[in-house]
C-alpha positions, 0 to 999 in steps of 0.5 A, a space after each residue: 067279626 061283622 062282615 060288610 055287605 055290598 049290592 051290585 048293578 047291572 053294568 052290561 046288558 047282553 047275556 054270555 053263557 059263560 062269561 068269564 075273566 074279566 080285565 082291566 086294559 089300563 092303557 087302553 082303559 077296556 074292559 076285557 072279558 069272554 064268553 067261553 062256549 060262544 068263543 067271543 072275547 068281548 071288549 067295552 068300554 066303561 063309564 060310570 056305572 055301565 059298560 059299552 060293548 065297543 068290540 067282539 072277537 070271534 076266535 072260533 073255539 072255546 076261550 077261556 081268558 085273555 090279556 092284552 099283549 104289549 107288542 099288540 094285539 092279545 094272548 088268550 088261553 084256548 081250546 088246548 092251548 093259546 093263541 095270539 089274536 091280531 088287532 085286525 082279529 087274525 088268530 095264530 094259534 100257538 103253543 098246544 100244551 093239551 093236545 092229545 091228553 087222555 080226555 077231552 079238555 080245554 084251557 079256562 081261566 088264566 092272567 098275568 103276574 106283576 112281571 107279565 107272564 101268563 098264567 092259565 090253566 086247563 080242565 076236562 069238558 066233563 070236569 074229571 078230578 085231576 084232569 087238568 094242569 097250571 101252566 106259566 107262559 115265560 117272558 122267553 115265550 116258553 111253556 111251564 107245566 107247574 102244577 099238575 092234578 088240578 080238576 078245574 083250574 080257576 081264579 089266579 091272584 098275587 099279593 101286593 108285595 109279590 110274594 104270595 100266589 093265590 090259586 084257585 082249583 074250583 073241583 075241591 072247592 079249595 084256593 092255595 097259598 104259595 111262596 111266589 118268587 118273583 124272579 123265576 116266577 117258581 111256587 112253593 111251599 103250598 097250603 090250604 087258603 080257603 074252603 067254601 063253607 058247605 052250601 055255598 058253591 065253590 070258588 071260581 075266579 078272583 081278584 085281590 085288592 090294594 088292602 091285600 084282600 082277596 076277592 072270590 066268586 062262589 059259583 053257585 053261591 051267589 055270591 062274591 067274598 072278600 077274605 082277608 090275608 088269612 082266608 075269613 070271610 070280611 065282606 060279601 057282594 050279594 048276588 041276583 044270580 046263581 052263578 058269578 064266575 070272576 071279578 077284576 077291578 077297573 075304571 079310574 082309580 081302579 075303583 069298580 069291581 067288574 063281576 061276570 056271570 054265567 047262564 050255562 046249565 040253568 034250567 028255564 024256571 031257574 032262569 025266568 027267576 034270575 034275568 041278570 044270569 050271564 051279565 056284566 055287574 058291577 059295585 063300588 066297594 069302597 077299595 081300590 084294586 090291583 093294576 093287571 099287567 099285560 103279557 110282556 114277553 115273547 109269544 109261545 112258539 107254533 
């Protein structure tokens, strides 16, 4: 099977450490995106083939993913737990699923299904198995523990008819397949999807496109993969950094693959090798993407 091959460019120019969970606002026509360890949300703008940083959120914790939310402002998973974030940038904090868990963790990567509840998930700072947890914010403003024994709970995806959910675990180097039920937003029947091939990294955040394939960053790889609805590999972005950590498609027509990627724990000749480390990058691939769905439910309880 030939696998397509794709370069990206530069879309924004200022280094994140962490730069992760990147967004398409399609009724605001943003970019969203955060610096994790910064505890920045940064939105911009895009035109062509750049991005314009028009605003930065200061949280004043770790941020690990953010969506818009339809009564205003934004929802983001943080620190332990989420908060709402103000159009004004007043954070409330919310709901604190990881308080007090039995090692030191913090929430990561997180999005909204096509019903618009968020997922999110959580790991410990020092990476320790099993550590972490999947969560589910209910349009009620409830909190669901889904999944537990999660090591580094990382990219979230659905197919475009709605009945499979993809999940990401970043310490196995594993993404899972489940049975998604609309509805309920219940998951089920879970399998094994996809496994790095040994060497190239592990998969970190994702996006799937209208054809139904899912696209992965390998963090430490560098590199970006297409999958197939049965998990081969059809396509790769070639990447001038080790270590993309997500992608969403955006833009008009949904037609621009966003690629954020980190600097965090390069050493300084890794780093003079790879100046894009940490920057917003984009490619045209030649397919359209999902819409993303904002947060359409009530906001976590206190």
């Amino acid at each position: 099977m030939s696998v397509e091959q794709w370069t990206p460019e530069v879309s924004e120019s200022s280094p994140c450490e962490l730069g992760e969970g990147p967004h398409w606002d399609s009724e605001r026509g943003h970019l969203l995106w955060v610096d994790i360890l910064a505890g920045r949300i940064l939105v911009g703008s895009a035109s062509g083939s750049s991005v314009e940083l028009i605003r930065t959120l200061e949280v004043g914790r770790h941020v690990g993913a953010v969506v818009p939310w339809t009564d205003g402002g934004w929802l983001a998973a943080a620190a332990t737990g989420f908060i709402h974030i103000a159009e004004d940038g007043v954070v409330t904090e919310l709901a604190q699923p990881e308080a007090g868990s039995a090692v030191r963790t913090r929430m990561n990567d997180g999005t909204c299904d096509p019903q618009g509840r968020f997922w999110a998930g959580s790991m410990a700072y020092d990476e320790t198995p099993g550590a972490g947890s999947l969560y589910r914010v209910d349009l009620d403003g409830s909190v669901e523990r889904v999944r537990d024994e999660v090591t580094i709970s990382n990219g979230l995806g659905w197919s475009p008819d709605g009945t499979t959910m993809y999940v990401t675990d970043t310490g196995p180097g594993t993404i899972d397949a489940y049975d998604f039920d609309s509805v309920s937003g219940a998951i089920t029947n879970r399998r094994e999807f996809f496994t790095a091939p040994e060497g190239r990294g592990a998969p970190d955040g994702l996006a799937v496109d209208s054809a139904g394939c899912i696209w992965t960053a390998l963090w430490g790889g560098a590199a970006m993969l297409r999958l197939d609805p049965q998990g081969r590999i059809i396509g790769e972005v070639d990447m001038p950094v080790d270590q993309p950590t997500s992608c969403c498609f955006g833009g008009p027509g949904l037609t621009t693959l966003f690629i954020t990627s980190a600097r965090v724990d390069l050493a300084p000749e890794a780093l003079a090798a790879q100046p894009m480390a940490g920057r917003l990058m984009q490619c045209d691939p030649g397919v359209a993407g999902m819409p993303a769905a904002p947060f359409r439910g009530e906001l976590p309880a206190r």
